[in-house]
Structures are given as C-alpha cells and as structure tokens.
LUMZA-572432 format. One record per residue (C-alpha): z, x, y. Coordinates in steps of 0.02 Angstrom, whole numbers. Each point is the difference from the previous one (the first is absolute). Layout:
<lumgus>
[lumgu [Z; X; Y]]
...
</lumgus>
This chain:
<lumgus>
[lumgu [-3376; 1527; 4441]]
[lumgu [-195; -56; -9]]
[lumgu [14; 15; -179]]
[lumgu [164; -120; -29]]
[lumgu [-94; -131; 121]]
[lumgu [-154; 18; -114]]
[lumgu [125; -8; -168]]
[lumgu [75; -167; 76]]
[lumgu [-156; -84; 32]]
[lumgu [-70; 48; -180]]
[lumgu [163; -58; -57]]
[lumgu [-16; -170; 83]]
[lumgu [-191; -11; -46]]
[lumgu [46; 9; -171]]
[lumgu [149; -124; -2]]
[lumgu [-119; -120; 84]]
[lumgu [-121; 26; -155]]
[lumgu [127; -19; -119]]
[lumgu [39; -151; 62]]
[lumgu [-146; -72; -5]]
[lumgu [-71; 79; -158]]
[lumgu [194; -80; -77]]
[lumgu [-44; -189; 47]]
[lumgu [-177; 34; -92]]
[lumgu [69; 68; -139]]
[lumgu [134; -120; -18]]
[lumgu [-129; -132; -25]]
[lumgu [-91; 84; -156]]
[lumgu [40; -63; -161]]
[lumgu [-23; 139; -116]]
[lumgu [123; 109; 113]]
[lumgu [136; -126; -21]]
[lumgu [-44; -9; -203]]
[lumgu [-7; 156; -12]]
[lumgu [168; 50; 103]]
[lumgu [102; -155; -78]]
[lumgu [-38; 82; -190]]
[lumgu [40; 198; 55]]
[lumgu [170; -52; 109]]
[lumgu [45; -91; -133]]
[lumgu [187; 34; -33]]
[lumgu [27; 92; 196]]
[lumgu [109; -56; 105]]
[lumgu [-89; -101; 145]]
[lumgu [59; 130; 135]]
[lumgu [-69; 143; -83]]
[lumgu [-164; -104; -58]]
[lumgu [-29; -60; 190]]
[lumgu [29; 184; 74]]
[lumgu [-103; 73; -129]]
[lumgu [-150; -137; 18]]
[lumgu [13; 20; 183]]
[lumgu [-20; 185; -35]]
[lumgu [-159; -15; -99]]
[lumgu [-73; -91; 130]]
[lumgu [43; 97; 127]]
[lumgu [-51; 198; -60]]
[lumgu [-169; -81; -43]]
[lumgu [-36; -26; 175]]
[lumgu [95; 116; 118]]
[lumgu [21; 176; -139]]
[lumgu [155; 85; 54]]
[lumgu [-11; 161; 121]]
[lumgu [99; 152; 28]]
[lumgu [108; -16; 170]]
[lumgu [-51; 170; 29]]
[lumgu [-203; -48; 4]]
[lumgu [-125; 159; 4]]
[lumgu [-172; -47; 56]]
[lumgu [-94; 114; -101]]
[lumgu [95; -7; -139]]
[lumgu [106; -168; -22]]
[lumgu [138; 16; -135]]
[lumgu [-4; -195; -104]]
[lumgu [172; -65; -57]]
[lumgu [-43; -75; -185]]
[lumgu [92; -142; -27]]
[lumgu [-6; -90; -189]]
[lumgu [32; -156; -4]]
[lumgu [-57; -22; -182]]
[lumgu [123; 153; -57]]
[lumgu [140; -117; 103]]
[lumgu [-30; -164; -88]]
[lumgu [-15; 104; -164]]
[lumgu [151; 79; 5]]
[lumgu [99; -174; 59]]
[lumgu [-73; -79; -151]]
[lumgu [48; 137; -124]]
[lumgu [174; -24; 81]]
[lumgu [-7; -185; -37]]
[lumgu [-42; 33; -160]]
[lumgu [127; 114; -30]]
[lumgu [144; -144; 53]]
[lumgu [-59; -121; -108]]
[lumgu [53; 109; -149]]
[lumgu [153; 57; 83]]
[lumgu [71; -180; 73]]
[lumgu [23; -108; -119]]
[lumgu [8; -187; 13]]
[lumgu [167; -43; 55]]
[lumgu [105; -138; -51]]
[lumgu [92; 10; 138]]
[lumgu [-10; 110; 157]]
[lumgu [177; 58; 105]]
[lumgu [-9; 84; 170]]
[lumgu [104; 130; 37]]
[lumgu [85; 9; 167]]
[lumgu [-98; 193; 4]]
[lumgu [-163; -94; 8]]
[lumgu [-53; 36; -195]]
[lumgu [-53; -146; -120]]
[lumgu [81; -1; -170]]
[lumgu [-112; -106; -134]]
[lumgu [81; -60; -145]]
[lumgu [-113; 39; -144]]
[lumgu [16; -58; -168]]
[lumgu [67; 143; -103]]
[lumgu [-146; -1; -125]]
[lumgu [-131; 8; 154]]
[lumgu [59; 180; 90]]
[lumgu [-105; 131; 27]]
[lumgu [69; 92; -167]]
[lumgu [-75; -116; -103]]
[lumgu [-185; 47; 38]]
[lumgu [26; 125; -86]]
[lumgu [-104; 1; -181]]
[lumgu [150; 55; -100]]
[lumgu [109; -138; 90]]
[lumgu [-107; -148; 36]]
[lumgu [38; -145; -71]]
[lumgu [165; 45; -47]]
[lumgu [185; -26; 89]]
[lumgu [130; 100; 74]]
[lumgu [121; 77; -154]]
[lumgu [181; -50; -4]]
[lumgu [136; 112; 68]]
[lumgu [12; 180; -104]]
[lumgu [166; 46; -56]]
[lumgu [112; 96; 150]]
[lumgu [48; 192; -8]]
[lumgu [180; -6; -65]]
[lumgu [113; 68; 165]]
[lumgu [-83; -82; 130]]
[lumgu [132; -48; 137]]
[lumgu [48; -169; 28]]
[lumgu [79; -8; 159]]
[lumgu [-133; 17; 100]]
[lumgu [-57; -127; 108]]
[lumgu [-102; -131; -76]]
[lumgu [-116; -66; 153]]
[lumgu [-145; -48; 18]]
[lumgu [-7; -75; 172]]
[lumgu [-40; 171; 44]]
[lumgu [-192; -30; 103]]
[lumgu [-21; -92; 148]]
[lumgu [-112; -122; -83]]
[lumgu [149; -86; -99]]
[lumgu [113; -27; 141]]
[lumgu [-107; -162; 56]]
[lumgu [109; -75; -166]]
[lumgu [-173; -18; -76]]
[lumgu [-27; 57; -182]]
[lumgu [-156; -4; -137]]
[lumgu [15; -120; -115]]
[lumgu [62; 53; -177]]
[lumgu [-168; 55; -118]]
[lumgu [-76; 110; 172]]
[lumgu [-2; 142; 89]]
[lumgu [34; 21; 186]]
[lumgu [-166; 136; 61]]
[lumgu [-24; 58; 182]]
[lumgu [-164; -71; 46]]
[lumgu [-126; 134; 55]]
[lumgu [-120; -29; 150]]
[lumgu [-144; 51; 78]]
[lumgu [86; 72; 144]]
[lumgu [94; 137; -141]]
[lumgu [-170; 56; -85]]
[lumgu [-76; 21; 171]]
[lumgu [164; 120; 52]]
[lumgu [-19; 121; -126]]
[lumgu [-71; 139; -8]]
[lumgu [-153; -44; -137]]
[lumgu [5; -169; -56]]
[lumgu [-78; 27; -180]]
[lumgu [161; 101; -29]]
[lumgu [127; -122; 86]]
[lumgu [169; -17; -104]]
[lumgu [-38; 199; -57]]
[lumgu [75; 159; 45]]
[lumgu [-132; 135; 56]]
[lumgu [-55; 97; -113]]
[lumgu [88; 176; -1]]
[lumgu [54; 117; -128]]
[lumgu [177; -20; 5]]
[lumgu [158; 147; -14]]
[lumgu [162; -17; -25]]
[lumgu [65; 139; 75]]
[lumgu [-133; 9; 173]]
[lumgu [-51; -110; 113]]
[lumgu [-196; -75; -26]]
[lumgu [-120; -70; 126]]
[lumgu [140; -19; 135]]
[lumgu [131; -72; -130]]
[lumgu [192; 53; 42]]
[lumgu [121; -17; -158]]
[lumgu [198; 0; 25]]
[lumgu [35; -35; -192]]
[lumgu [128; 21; -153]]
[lumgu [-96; 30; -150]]
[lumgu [52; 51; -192]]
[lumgu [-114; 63; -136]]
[lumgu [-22; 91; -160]]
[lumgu [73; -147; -119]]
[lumgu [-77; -159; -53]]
[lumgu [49; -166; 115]]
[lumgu [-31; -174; -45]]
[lumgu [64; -54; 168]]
[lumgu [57; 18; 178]]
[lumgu [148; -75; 102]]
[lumgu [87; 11; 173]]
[lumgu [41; -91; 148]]
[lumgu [-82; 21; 169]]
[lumgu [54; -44; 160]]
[lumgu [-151; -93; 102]]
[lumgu [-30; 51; 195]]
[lumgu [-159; -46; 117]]
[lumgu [-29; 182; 45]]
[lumgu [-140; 17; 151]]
[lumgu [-191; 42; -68]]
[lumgu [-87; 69; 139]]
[lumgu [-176; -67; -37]]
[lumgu [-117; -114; -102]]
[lumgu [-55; 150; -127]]
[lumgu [199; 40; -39]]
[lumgu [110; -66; -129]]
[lumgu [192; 41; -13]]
[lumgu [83; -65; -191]]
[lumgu [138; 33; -128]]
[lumgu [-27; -16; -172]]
[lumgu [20; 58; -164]]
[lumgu [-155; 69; -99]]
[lumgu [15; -12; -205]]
[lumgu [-115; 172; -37]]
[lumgu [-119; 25; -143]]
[lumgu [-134; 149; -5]]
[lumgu [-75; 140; 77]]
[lumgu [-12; -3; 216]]
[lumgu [-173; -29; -14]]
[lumgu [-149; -117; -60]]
[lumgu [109; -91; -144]]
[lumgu [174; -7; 89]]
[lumgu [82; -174; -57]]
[lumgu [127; -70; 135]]
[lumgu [129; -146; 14]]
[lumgu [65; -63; 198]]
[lumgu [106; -84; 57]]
[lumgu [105; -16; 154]]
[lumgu [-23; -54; 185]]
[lumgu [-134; 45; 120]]
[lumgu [-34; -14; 190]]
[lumgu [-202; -16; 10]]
[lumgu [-80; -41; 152]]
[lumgu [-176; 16; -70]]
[lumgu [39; -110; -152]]
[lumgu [103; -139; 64]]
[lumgu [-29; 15; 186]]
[lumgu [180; 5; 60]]
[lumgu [136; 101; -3]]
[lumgu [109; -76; -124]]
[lumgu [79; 93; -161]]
[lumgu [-66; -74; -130]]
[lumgu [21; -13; -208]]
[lumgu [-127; 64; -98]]
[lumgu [-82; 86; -163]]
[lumgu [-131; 108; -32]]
[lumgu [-63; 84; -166]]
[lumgu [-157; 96; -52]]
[lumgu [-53; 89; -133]]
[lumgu [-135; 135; 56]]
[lumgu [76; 74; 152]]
[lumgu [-28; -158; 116]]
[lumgu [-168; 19; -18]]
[lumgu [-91; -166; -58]]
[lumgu [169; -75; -105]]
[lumgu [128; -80; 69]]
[lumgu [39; -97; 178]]
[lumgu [135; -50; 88]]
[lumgu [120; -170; -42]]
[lumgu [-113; -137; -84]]
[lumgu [-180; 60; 94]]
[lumgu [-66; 40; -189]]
[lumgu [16; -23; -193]]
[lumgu [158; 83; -9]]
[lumgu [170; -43; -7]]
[lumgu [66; -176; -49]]
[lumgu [123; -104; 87]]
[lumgu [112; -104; -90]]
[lumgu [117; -36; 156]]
[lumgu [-13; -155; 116]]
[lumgu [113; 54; 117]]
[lumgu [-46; 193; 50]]
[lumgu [-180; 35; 112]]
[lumgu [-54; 163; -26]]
[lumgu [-68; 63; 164]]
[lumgu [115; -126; 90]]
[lumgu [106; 72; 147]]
[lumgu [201; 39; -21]]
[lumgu [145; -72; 66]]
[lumgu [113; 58; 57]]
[lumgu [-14; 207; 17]]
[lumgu [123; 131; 33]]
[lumgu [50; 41; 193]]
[lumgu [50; 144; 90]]
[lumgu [172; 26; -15]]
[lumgu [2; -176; -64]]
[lumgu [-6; -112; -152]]
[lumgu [-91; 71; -147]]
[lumgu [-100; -104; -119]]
[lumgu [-100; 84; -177]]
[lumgu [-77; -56; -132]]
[lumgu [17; 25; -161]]
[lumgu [-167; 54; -117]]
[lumgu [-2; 12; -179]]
[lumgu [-164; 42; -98]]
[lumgu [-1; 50; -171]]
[lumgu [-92; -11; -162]]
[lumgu [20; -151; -135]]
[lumgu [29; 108; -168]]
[lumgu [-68; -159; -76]]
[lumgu [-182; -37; 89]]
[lumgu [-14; 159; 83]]
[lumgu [-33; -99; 189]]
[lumgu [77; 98; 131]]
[lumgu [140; -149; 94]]
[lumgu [50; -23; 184]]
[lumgu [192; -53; 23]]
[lumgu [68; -52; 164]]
[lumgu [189; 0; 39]]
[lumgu [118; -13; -158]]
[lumgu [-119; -102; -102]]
[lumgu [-146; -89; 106]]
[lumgu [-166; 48; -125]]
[lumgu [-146; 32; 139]]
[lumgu [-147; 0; -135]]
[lumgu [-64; 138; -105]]
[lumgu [-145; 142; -10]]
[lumgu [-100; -24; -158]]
[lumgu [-4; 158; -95]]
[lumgu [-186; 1; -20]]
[lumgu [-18; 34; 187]]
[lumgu [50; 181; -47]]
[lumgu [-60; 139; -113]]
[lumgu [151; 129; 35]]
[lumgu [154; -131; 60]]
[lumgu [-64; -101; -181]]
[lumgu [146; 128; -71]]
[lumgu [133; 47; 112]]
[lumgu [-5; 72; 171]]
[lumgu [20; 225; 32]]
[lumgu [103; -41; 184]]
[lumgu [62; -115; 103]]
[lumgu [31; 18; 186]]
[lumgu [103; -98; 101]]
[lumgu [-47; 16; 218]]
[lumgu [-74; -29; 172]]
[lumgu [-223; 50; 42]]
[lumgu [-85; -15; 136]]
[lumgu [-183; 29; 66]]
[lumgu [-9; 140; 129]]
[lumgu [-150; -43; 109]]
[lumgu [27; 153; 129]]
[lumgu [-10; -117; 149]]
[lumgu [-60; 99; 139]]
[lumgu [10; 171; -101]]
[lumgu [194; -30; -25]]
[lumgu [94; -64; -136]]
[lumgu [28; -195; 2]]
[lumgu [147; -60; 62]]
[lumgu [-12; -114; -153]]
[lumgu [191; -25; -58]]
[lumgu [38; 15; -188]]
[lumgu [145; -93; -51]]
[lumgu [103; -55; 141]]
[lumgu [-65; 126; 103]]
[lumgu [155; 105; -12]]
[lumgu [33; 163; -91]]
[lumgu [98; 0; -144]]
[lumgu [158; 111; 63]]
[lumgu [40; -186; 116]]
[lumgu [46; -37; -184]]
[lumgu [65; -206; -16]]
[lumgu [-28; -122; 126]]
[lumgu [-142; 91; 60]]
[lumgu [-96; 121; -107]]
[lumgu [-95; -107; -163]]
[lumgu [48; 17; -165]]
[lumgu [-32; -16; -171]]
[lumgu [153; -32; -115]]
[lumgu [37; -42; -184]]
[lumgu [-153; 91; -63]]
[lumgu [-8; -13; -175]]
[lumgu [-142; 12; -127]]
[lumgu [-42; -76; -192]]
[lumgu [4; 89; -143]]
[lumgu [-92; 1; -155]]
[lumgu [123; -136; -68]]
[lumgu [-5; -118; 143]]
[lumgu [151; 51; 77]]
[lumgu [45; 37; 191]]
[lumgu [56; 165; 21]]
[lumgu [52; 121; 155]]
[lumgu [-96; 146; 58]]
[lumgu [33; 170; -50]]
[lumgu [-129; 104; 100]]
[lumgu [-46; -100; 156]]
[lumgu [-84; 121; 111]]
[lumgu [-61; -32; 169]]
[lumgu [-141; 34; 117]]
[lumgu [-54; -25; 166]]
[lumgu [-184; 55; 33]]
[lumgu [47; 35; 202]]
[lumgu [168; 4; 1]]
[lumgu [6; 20; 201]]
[lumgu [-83; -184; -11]]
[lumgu [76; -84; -111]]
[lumgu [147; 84; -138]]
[lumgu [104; -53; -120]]
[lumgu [170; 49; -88]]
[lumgu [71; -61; -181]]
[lumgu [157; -8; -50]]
[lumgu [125; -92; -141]]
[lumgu [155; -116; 14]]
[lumgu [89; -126; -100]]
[lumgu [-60; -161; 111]]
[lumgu [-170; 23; 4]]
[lumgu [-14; 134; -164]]
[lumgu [-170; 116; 45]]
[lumgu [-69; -47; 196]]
[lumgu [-83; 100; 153]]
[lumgu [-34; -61; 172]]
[lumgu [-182; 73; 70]]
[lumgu [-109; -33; 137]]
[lumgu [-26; 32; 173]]
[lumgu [-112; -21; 184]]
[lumgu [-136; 83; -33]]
[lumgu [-47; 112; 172]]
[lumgu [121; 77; 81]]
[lumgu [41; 157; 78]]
[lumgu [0; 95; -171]]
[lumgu [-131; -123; -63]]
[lumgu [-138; 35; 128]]
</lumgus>
C-alpha cells in the first residue's frame, strides 16, 4: 500500500514538472522551428500528442508499475522511432492519394477521389509513365450477355454521385489504415508465405475449384457476395478467382480478383471488391487494388476496394457478381470485366515473368486466415458461413465457371476438381446443370463441435 502512496505522489511530482517545464518550453523558439519543419504533413492531433510526449518523457522517464528498489526495470519509450514511422506513413500517402478532382463520401465513411485517369498510381511506373490507359481489347467470343449489367453495385454510388468522364473513382487511404496493419512498410501486401495449392499455409483455409494441366488465357464465373463474420483484426475471409502461372514458390505469378471482408485493411466489416496480383510469390511485387504501380483503371464508375451492395441473405435474396479476366491475344495485358461487358482496367503484361504467356491453373473459391484464437480454430466464417450441403439460398456458390482458350474463346470445364483444406471447417461440393453449366457451393463456420 506504502508503495502505491509513494507511486502517486511521484506521479503527481512529475505532472507538476511537466507542467511547468511545458510553459518554458513552449516559449523557445528553436523548439517550435524545429517541431513546425519535422510535423510537417501530421495531422495536428497526432503532432500535439506526440509533442506533448517529448516533453513529457524528458522530464518524468516512464517506470514499471511493478517498481523493484534494487533493481528498477525502465519502460523505453521512442518518441523519435514514433514521429519516424508517422512520417514514412505520410510519405507513403502522398504517392498513393492522388490529387482528386473531385472527392465523394460514401455513406460507409470512405472517401472516393476522382483522379484523372493519366495521374493513378499505375502510371509511376517507368514502363507506363507518361503514357494513357489503352482502349478496350477485343472480348472472348461466348461471353454471356444476359447478365446483369450494373454498376451501382458499392455503397459509394448510391449517394447519385459519379466521377466525371476522363477519371477514376479511388478509395482514399488514411492514416488510421497504415497504422491498423500489421507492418506499415508492407500495407496493401499479402504476407509473405510460400504458398500451396493443395495445403493450408501460415493459417490460410482454402475451399476452392481449381483446373490444371492445359494452357488458359482466362478465367470466368459468377459469385454470390455475403458479409460473413471475421473474428479479429489479423483475419481476412474472401472469394476470388486466382489466374495461376509458375512453380508454388519464389517466382509464382498470380491474378485476383473477387470480394473480401478485411478488418485490418479497411477497418470495417464490409465485403468489399478487390484485385490483387504478384509475381514472386507475394513477396515484394504486387499489392492490393490501386496501393501500387500495378493495374490500370479505365472505369469511372467501379472503386476497387469499395464496399458491396447489396449481399446475399440467409434464406433470402441472393445477389453475385459476375468476374471476367482474361488475356488480350493482341497486347498481351491481362483485362478485368465486370457484369456482361463493364471493362474494370487491365494488368500490364510486364508486371509478370510467368502470366507474360498464359496461365498453368485457375481456381475459383473462398480463404481465410486461421489465427487459432485462444488455441482453437477461428470461428471466422468462409462464405456465408454455411456448409455447402444447405446448397441454394444458403450455402455460397460459384456458377458458370468457364475458362479461355488459346483462341480467345469461353469454354466449360472438363476436370474441375475440388478441395477443401479442413473440410470439418469449411467444405465444398461441385456439381453440373444446364442453368448455371459447371458451379459448387463451399464454405462454412469455422469452429464447431467437429471443428475444435
């Protein structure tokens, strides 16, 4: 008890002396030069709390609450390594935002910037720079029609607001996501992991449909969206399609795109669209959306990493969308098509060294991360967090996959195989009808009693 008296009074000694020591220092000149050219570009919050910081640890050095005389155990805290990260971070969104034309806010609390198409991230790039977005690539021959043609699909659009024709609509990134994740200098990345098809890697869960052994220019199939529940920051729960080039390992080439619930990258809980690619195994290539020289946008309409609406219920309405990539026979770019003809953009085909041919397999599925909350399996859901024996209404699904062929033409597939990595978690069964040609539903909880 003596010694929490004694901690109080030091406590309140030292507040005293800060404040005192504050009004001083508040007076000097060089401080305030000095702290006006390093904040420069911070937020005034985060400069105050940081200055105020400074000022304090100088005077009053932080102690352990569990103070040994004989041997007291010092808390270091760095200011310096603070402000130096914050400013790295601040360097980092100057390259990634882009000066906007116009700005939109979504009713989910993101900014969308309209950015002239010539000014996007893609074109820093030294093979692109200076140059504009291509025209639109001749279409596979078979692509269906009939399906829906929206693009009032995000929540951003429904405000009736649109980017003006010649720009792109870009989710503005803040300080607040880079500070979320888990290592800033590799925000917009994947970890790095050597990646399997056919086992699960660093806590990633697959439920997927893949085909292989043949040549593919292309992937296509519709997928119905859901907000499944993620049960922390450091979990992700999506469903894509990966375009496959290479061996699993250092030089793997990859193409992505589908919709993603990411807590850590977009700090809610919304499904969201969004691309990937990389062409070393996610190792220093590649990034998420428009957060690097990457893909090009040529659409004014579509945000990628903007949240969906509507999604799928239980028992309910469904909604999918429908995702066509494949490769231009005349460039070579790799092309993103939304519904029956909406062009996303395209992946320049020097971004790859294997995928700068054709692609060795393309899956089609649900992944999550696996954190082992507690030493158990997350409850993470995959999908709509139902197994796929609920089948329609309730289970997800894939349906109309299809593939392109050497002559840019959309064909069916004839050896879809499937694979869950824990089925007990999360499973997945294929199947073939006339309405919806080659589909599977998949997914599932995650923990439960055969899931432990």
């Amino acid at each position: 008890m003596g010694s929490y008296f004694h901690h109080r009074r030091r406590r309140h000694q030292c507040t005293e002396e800060a404040r005192t020591h504050l009004a001083k220092r508040t007076r000097q000149r060089n401080f305030s030069n000095m702290s006006s050219s390093w904040y420069s570009g911070i937020s005034p919050f985060v400069t105050m709390s940081i200055w105020f910081l400074l000022v304090f640890s100088s005077i009053c050095p932080v102690r352990s609450s569990e103070y040994d005389n004989s041997h007291a155990k010092n808390q270091t805290f760095r200011p310096e390594d603070e402000l130096r990260k914050l400013k790295m971070i601040r360097e980092r969104l100057k390259k990634i935002n882009k000066p906007a034309v116009k700005t939109i806010q979504s009713p989910d609390g993101d900014q969308i910037d309209c950015v002239l198409s010539h000014r996007q991230p893609a074109f820093d790039h030294p093979r692109l720079r200076g140059q504009k977005p291509l025209e639109a690539p001749e279409r596979p021959k078979g692509h269906n029609p009939t399906d829906v043609d929206a693009e009032n699909f995000q929540l951003w659009s429904m405000s009736g607001e649109s980017c003006p024709k010649g720009t792109i609509p870009i989710r503005r990134t803040t300080e607040e996501d880079m500070l979320r994740a888990s290592s800033y200098r590799r925000y917009g990345r994947k970890l790095r992991r050597h990646v399997r098809r056919d086992t699960n890697s660093n806590g990633h869960e697959h439920a997927v449909g893949f085909v292989s052994g043949d040549q593919y220019y292309g992937a296509k199939a519709s997928i119905n969206v859901w907000a499944p529940q993620v049960a922390n920051l450091n979990e992700f729960s999506l469903s894509q399609i990966w375009v496959i080039s290479g061996q699993f390992g250092d030089d793997l080439n990859t193409i992505e795109a589908g919709w993603q619930v990411s807590p850590e990258m977009y700090g809610d809980y919304h499904p969201r669209f969004f691309t990937y690619w990389t062409s070393d195994s996610y190792q220093a290539t590649g990034c998420y959306n428009l957060l690097c020289s990457g893909f090009v946008q040529t659409n004014n309409r579509i945000a990628i990493g903007a949240a969906i609406s509507p999604t799928s219920s239980y028992s309910g309405g469904q909604f999918d969308i429908s995702l066509l990539i494949w490769k231009d026979p005349k460039h070579g770019n790799w092309w993103l098509q939304f519904g029956s003809g909406v062009l996303v953009g395209y992946w320049p085909s020097f971004l790859f060294t294997r995928l700068r041919d054709s692609a060795t397999m393309v899956q089609f599925g649900g992944e999550i991360v696996n954190t082992s909350p507690s030493g158990s399996h997350t409850p993470t859901q995959m999908g709509s967090g139902h197994f796929a024996g609920e089948g329609f209404g309730k289970a997800s699904y894939f349906r109309n996959l299809q593939v392109v062929d050497w002559d840019n033409n959309l064909i069916p597939l004839s050896n879809l195989k499937v694979l869950a990595d824990r089925p007990n978690c999360y499973d997945i069964q294929g199947g073939i009808n006339r309405v919806w040609g080659n589909y599977f539903y998949y997914g599932g909880p995650g923990r439960n009693v055969k899931c432990p």
